[in-house]
Backbone bond lengths (Angstrom), bond angles and torsions (degrees), N, CA, C in turn:
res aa  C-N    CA-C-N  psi(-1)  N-CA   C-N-CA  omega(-1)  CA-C   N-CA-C  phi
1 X - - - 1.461 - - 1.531 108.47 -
2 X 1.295 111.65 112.43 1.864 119.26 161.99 1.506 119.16 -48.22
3 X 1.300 159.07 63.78 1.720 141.79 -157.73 1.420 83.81 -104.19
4 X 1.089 107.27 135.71 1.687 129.12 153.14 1.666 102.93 -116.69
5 X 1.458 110.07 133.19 1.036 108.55 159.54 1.678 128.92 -128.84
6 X 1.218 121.02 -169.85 1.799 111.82 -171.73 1.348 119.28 -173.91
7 X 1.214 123.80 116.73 1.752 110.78 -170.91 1.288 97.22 -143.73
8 X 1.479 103.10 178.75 1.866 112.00 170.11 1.602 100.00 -177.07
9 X 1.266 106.96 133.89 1.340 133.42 -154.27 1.671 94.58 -126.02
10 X 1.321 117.35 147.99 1.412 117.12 169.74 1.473 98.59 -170.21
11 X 1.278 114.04 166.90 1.528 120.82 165.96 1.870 115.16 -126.23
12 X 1.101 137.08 108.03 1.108 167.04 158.69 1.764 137.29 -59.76
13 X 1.116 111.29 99.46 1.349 102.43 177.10 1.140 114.34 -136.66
14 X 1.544 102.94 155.34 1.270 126.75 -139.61 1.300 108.73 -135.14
15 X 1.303 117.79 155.64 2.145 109.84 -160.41 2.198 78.82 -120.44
16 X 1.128 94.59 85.91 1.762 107.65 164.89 1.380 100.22 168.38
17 X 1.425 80.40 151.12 1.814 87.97 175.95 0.816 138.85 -62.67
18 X 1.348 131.66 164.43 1.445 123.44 -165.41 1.771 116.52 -82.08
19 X 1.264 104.66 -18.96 1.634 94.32 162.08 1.180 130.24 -98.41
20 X 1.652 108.86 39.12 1.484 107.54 172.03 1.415 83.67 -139.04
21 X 1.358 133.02 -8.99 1.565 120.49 163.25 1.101 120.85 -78.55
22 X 2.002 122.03 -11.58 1.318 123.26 -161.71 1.445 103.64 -117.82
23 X 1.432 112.05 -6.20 1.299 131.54 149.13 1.539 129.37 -69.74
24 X 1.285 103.23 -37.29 1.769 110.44 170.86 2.024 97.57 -69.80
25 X 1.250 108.77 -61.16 1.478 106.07 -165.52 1.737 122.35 -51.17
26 X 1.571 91.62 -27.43 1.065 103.33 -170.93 2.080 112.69 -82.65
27 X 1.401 100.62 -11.60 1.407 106.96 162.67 1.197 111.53 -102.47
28 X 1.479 97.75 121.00 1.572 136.20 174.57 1.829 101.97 -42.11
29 X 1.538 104.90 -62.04 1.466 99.27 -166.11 1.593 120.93 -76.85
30 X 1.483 123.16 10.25 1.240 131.52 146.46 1.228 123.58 -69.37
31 X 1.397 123.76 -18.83 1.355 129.56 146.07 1.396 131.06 -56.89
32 X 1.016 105.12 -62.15 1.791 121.51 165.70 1.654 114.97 -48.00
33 X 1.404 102.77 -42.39 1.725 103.81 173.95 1.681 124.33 -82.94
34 X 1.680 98.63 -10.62 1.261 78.84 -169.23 1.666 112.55 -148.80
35 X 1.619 92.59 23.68 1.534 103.08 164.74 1.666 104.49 -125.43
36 X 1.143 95.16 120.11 1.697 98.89 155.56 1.464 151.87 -47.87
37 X 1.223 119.05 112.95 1.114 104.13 -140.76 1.678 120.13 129.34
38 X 0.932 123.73 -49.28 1.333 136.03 -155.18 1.854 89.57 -96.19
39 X 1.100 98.71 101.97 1.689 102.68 160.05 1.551 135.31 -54.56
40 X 1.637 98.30 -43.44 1.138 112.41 -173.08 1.726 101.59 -179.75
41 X 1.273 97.13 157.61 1.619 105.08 177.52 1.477 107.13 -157.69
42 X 1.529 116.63 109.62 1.558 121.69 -179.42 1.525 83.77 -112.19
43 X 2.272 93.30 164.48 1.243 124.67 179.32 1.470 99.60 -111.84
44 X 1.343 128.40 127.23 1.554 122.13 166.83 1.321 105.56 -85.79
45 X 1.510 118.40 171.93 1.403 138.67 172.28 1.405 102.48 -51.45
46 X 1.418 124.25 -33.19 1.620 113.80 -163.75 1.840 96.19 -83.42
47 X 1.815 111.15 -16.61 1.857 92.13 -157.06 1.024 129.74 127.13
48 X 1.356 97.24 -16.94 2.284 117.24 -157.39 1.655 77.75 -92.68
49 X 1.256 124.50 139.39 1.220 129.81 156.81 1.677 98.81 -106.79
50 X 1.185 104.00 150.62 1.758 125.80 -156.86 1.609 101.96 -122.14
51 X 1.062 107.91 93.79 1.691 109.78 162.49 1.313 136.44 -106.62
52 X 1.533 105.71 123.62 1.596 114.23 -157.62 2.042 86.36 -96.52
53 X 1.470 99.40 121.64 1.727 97.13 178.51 1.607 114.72 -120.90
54 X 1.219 112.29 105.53 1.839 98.33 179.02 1.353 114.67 -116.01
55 X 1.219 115.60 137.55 1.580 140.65 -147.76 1.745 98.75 -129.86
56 X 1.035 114.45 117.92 1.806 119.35 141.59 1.490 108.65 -80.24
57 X 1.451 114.03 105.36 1.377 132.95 145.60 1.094 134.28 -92.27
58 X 1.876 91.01 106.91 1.794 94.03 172.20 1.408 145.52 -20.08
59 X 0.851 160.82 112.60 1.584 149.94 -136.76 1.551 127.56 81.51
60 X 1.688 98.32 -44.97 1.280 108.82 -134.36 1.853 83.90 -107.84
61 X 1.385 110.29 -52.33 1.105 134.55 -169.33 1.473 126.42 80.17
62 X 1.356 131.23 -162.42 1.650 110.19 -157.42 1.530 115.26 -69.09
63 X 1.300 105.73 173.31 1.577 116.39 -171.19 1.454 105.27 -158.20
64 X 0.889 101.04 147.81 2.202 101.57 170.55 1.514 96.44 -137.24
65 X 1.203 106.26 120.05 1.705 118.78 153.74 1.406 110.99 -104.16
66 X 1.642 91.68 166.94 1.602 98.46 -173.21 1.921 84.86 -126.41
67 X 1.404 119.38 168.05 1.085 123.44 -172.92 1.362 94.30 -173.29
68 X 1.990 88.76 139.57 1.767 82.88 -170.96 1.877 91.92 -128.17
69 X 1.428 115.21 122.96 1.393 115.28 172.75 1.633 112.99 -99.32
70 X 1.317 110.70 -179.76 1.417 143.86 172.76 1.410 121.20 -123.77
71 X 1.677 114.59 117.24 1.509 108.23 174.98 1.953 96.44 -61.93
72 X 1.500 104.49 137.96 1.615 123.86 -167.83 1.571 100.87 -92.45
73 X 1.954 88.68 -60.18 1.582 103.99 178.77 1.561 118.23 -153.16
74 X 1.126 95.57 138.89 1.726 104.09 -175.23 1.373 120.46 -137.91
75 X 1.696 118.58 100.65 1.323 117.87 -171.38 1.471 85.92 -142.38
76 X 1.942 113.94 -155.81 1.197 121.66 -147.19 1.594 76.62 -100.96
77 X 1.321 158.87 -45.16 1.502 151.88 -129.83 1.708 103.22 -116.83
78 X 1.768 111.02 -5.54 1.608 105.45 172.69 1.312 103.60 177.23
79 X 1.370 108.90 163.52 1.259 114.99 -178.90 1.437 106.86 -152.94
80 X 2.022 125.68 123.66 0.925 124.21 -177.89 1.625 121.16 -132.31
81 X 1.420 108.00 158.73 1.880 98.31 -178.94 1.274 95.43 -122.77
82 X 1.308 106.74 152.82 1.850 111.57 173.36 1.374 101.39 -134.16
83 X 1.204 94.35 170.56 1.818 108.24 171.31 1.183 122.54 -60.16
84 X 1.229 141.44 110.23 1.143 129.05 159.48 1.779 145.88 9.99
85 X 1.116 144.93 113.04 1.406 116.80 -165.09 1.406 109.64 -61.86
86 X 1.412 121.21 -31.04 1.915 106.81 -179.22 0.961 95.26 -63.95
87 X 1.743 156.58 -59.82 1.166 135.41 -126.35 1.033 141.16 -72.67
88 X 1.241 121.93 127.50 1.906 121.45 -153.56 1.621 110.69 -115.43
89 X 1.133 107.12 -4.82 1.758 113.79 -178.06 1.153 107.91 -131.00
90 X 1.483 152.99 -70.21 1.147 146.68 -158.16 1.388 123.54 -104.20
91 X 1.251 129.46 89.15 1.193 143.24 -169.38 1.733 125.09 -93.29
92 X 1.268 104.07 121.05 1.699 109.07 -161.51 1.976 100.91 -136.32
93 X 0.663 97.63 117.04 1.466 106.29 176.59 1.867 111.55 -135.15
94 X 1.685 120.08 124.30 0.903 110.56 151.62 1.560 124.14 -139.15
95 X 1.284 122.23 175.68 1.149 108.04 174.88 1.554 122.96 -145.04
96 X 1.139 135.84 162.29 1.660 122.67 166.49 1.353 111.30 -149.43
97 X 1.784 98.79 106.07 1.790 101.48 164.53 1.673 109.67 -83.85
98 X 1.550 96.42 145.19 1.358 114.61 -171.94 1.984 103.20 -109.86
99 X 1.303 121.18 121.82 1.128 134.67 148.93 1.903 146.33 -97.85
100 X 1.060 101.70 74.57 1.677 93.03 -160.06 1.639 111.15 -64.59
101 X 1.517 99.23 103.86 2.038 121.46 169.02 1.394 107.57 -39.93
102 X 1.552 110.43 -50.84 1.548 114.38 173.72 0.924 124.21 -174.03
103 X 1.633 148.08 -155.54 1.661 124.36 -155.02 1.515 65.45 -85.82
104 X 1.826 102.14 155.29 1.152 151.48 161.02 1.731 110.89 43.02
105 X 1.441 100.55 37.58 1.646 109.20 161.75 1.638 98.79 -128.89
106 X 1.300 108.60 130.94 1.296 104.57 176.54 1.670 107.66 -124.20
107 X 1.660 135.49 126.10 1.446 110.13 169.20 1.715 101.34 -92.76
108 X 1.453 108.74 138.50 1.091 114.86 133.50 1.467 139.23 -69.64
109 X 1.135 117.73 156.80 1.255 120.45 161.48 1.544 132.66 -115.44
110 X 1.400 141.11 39.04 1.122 140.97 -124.07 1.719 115.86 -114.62
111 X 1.223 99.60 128.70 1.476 125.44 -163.49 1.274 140.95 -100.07
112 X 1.261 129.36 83.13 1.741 119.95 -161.84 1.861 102.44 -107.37
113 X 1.446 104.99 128.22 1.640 120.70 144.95 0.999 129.13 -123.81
114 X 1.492 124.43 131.20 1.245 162.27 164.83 1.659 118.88 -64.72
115 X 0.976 167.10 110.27 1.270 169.47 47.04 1.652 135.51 -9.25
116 X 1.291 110.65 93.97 1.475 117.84 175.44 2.038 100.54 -112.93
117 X 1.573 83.44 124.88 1.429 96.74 170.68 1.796 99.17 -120.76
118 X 1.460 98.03 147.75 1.842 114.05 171.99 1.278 96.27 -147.80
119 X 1.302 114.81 165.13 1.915 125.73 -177.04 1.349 92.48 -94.46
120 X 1.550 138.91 -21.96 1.133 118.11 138.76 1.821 132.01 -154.57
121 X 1.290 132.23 -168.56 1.002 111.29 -147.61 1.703 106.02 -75.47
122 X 1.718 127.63 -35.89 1.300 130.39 165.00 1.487 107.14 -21.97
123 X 1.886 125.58 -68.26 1.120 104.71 -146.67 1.709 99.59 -76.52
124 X 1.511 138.08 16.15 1.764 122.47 144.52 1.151 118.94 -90.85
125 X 1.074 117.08 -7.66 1.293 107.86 -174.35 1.742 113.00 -179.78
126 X 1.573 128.07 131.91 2.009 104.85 167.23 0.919 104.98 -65.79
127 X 1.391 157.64 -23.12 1.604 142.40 176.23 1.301 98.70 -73.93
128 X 1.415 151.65 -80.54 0.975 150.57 -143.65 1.451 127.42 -13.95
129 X 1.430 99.46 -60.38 1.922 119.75 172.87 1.820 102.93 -49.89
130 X 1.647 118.67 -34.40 1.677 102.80 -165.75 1.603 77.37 -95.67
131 X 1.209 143.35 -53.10 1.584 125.99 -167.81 1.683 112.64 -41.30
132 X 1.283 103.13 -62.98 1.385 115.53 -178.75 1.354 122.23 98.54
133 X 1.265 139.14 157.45 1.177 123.60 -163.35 1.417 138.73 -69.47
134 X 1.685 92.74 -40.36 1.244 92.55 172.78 1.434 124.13 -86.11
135 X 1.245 122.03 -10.94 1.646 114.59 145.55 1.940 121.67 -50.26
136 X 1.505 106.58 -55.67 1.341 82.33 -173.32 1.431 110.12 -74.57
137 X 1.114 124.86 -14.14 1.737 124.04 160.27 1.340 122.75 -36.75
138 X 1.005 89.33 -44.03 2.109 102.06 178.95 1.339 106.64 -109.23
139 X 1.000 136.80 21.36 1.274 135.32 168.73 1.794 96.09 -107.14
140 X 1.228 99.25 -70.39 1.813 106.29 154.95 1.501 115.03 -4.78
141 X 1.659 109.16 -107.70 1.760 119.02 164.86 1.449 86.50 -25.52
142 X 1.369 162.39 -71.34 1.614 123.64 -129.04 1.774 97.71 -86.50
143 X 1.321 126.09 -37.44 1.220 120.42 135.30 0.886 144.75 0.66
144 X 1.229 124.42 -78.84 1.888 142.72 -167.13 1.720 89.55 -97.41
145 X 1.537 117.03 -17.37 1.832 91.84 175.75 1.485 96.75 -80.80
146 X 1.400 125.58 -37.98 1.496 133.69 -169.46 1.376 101.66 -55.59
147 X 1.719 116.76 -64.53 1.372 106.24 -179.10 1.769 120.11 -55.37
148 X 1.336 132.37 -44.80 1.312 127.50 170.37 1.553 122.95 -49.11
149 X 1.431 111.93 -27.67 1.421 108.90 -169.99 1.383 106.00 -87.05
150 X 1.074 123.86 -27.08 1.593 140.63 152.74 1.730 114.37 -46.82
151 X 1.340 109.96 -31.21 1.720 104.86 -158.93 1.512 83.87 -95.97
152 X 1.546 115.13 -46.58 1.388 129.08 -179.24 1.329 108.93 -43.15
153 X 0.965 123.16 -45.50 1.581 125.27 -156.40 1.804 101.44 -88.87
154 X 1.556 111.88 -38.41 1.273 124.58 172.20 1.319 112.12 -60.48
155 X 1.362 120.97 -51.94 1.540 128.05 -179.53 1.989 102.14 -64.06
156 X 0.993 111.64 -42.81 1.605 114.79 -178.61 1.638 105.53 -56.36
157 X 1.074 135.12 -34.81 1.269 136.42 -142.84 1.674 89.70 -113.69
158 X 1.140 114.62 -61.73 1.869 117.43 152.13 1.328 124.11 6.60
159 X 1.544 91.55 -76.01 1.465 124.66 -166.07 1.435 135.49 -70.93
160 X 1.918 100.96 -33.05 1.360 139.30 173.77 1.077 104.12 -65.84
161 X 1.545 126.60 -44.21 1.357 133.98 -133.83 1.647 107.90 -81.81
């Protein structure tokens, strides 16, 4: 089995309240507008939100996955999506707990992993097998931290405004 994996975790705060920060996270298409990267992201009739993601990876060079999640959990203190129960290759999970410090500072805490499994490295990619995994793994994370600090910084300025 080929697994590459990739995440980035941070904590974030933000000068607005927490139900207009847990309201931004909780819309999908503030993602799509304002992280890089993100091609597109539809909601089907069943719920599954569908994310089309394309990445230039060093070594490897570009790629587009598609990834299909499930809202997990949705209340006032977090909100998370997971993979689908069929899904056997493309794995996307994120999440963001919300804490409000005081009126109109809120920290987030917000969390993205990445997981692509194949039986081998050809079907992600023909480079993949000479890169190897744990290169595009960490090539990945420098990626997905680049794209978040970008969405982060976009969503901060959003939110303030």
């Amino acid at each position: 089995m080929f697994t590459v994996k990739a995440g980035y975790s941070d904590d974030i705060e933000v000068m607005t309240s927490v139900d207009r920060v847990r309201e931004f996270f909780t819309d999908l298409n503030n993602f799509a507008a304002l992280m890089p990267g993100i091609a597109s992201i539809h909601t089907d009739a069943k719920g599954v939100a569908h994310w089309k993601i394309e990445a230039d990876i060093p070594v490897v060079g570009s790629m587009v996955q598609r990834f299909s999640v499930e809202l997990a959990e949705n209340n006032e203190e977090r909100v998370e999506w997971f993979p689908v129960a069929r899904e056997t290759q493309n794995f996307l999970r994120f999440s963001a707990d919300f804490f409000e410090k005081a009126k109109n500072v809120t920290m987030v805490h917000f969390s993205q992993m990445v997981e692509l499994r194949r039986r081998s490295a050809r079907e992600l990619h023909l480079l993949a097998g000479l890169a190897g995994e744990s290169i595009i793994s960490s090539e990945m994370t420098k990626k997905i931290t680049e794209m978040i600090k970008i969405f982060v910084g976009r969503a901060k300025d959003r939110l303030e405004s």
